[in-house]
N, C-alpha and C positions, 0 to 999 in steps of 0.2 A: 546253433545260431538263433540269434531272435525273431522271433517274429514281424518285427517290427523293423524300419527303417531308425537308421540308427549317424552319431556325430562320431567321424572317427577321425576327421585330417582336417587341415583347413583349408582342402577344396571343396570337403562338405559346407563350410563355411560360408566360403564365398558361393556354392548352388545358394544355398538362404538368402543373401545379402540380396542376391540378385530375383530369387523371387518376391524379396520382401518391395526392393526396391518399385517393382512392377506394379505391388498391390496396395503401398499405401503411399502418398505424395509427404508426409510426414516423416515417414522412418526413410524413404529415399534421400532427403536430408540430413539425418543421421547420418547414412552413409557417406556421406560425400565430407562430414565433418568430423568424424571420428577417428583416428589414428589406428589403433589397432581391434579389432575386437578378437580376443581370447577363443583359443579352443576349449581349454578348461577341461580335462579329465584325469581323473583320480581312477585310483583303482577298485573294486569292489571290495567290500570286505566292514568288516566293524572299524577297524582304526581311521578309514574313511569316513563312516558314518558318526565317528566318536568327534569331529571336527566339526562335524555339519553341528549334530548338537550344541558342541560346547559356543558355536559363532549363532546362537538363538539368543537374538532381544540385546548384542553386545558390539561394539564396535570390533572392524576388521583387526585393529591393532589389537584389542583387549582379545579376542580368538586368537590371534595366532601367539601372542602370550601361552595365553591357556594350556594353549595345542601342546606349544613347545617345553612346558613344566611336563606336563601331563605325560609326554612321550617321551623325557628323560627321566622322567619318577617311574613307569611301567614299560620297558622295554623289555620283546615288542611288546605292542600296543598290542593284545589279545583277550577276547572275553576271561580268558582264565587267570592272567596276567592281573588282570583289573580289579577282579573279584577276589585276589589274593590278595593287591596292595594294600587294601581294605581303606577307610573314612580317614586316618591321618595323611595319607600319601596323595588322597584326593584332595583334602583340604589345602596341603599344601599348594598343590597345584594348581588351585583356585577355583576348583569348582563349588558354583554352588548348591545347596540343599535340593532344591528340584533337577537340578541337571544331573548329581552325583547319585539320585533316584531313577530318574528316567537313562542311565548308561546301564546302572544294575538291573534293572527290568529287561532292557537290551539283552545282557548277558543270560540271561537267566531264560529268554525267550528264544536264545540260541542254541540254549543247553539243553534243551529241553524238547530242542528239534521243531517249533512251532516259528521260528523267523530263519530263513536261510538268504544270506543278503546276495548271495551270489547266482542265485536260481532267480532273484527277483530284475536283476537287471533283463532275464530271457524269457523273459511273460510280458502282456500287456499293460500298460501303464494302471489302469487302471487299478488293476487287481494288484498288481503290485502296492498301489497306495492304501487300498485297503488292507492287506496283509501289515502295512510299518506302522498304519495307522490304530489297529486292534492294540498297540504296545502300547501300556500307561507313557502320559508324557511325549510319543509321538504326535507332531500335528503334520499336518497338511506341508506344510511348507518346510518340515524338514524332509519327509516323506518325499515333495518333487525336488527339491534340491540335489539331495542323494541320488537318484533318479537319473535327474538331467547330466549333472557329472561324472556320477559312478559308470550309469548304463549308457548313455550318451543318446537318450532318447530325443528324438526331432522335434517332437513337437507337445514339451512339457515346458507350461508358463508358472513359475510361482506366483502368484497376484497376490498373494499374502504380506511380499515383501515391501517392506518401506521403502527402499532406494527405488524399486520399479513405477509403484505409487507415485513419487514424490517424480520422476523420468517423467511419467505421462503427465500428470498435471498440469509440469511447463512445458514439455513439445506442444501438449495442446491447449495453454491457455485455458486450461479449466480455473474455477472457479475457487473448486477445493484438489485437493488432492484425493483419486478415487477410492475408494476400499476395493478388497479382495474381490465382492459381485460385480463392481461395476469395472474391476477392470477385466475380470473374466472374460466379460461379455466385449469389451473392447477387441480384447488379444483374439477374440474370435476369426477376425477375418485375415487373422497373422499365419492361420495353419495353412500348410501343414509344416512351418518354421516355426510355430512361435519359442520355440527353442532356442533360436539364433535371435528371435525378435529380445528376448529375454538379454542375451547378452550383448546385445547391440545398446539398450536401454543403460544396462551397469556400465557398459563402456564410456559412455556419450555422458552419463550425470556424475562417473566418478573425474573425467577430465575436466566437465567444467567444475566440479567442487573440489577439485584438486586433490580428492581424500580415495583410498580404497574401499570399495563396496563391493567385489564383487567377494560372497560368500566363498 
């Protein structure tokens, strides 16, 4: 078991909602306008994390494209599977030059016994992020994406991510839209939810933009 407290139903959910509610008069409006907010978990594993990738720096539509080429050209979806397809079968499926790089580093860091994605959901966040993060081509925000889904960690914020960014900005009438430090430092008083605080935010900015964002 983890060491950590962890997202497994959505009455973990609603415990979050409800302490969020308590802690900031902001995101309590959220709640009160939001329709649903998402459990959201995936399973552990590379073809997990091969999604998270391939939806870096791309609309939700253009990922789940990706995903779904990608996972009917290489079935399953396994390090070994991938690594055989080889560069036409990736191409086909859209990926691009750095992503079709940073999936084979993946594999090759799995082969090689030095990333195990399923050990990593039952350590602490922390370490966890630096183990994805050691991979060429891993960053940060795919590292807590994975994380917060795969492992269902409670209290993992991506602040890296635009749609979150661009959430806070207008709940709170900022000026600019924050970067990753300053909304770190924001989501700080969101623990030990900011995990729910996270999907509270992709809930609330994909309804009013009518588009999907949540990764």
């Amino acid at each position: 078991m983890p060491p950590h407290r962890t997202i497994e139903t959505l009455d973990d959910i609603a415990e979050g909602l409800a302490h969020l509610t308590d802690a900031d008069a902001g995101l309590a409006k959220l709640v009160d306008e939001v329709e649903h907010v998402p459990l959201r978990r995936s399973t552990p594993g590379f073809a997990g994390l091969a999604s998270i990738i391939v939806a870096q720096q791309v609309s939700k539509q253009s990922a789940d494209a990706i995903t779904g080429r990608l996972t009917r050209l290489v079935d399953p979806l396994t390090p070994e599977n991938y690594v055989a397809a080889g560069e036409a079968a990736w191409r086909e499926a859209g990926l691009s030059r750095p992503k079709q790089r940073t999936l084979l580093a993946v594999c090759e860091a799995i082969g090689a016994g030095a990333l195990d994605l399923e050990h990593l959901c039952t350590i602490p966040a922390e370490d966890a992020v630096a183990a994805m993060t050691a991979v060429k081509g891993i960053g940060p925000w795919t590292a807590e994406v994975y994380l917060l889904f795969a492992a269902g960690h409670r209290d993992i914020f991506p602040a890296g991510d635009l749609a979150l960014q661009a959430a806070a900005g207008d709940l709170f009438a900022l000026d600019a839209r924050p970067g990753d430090k300053a909304l770190r430092a924001m989501a700080e008083s969101w623990a030990p939810w900011r995990g729910v605080a996270a999907r509270l935010l992709w809930a609330w900015y994909g309804q009013r933009s009518g588009r999907a964002v949540l990764p």
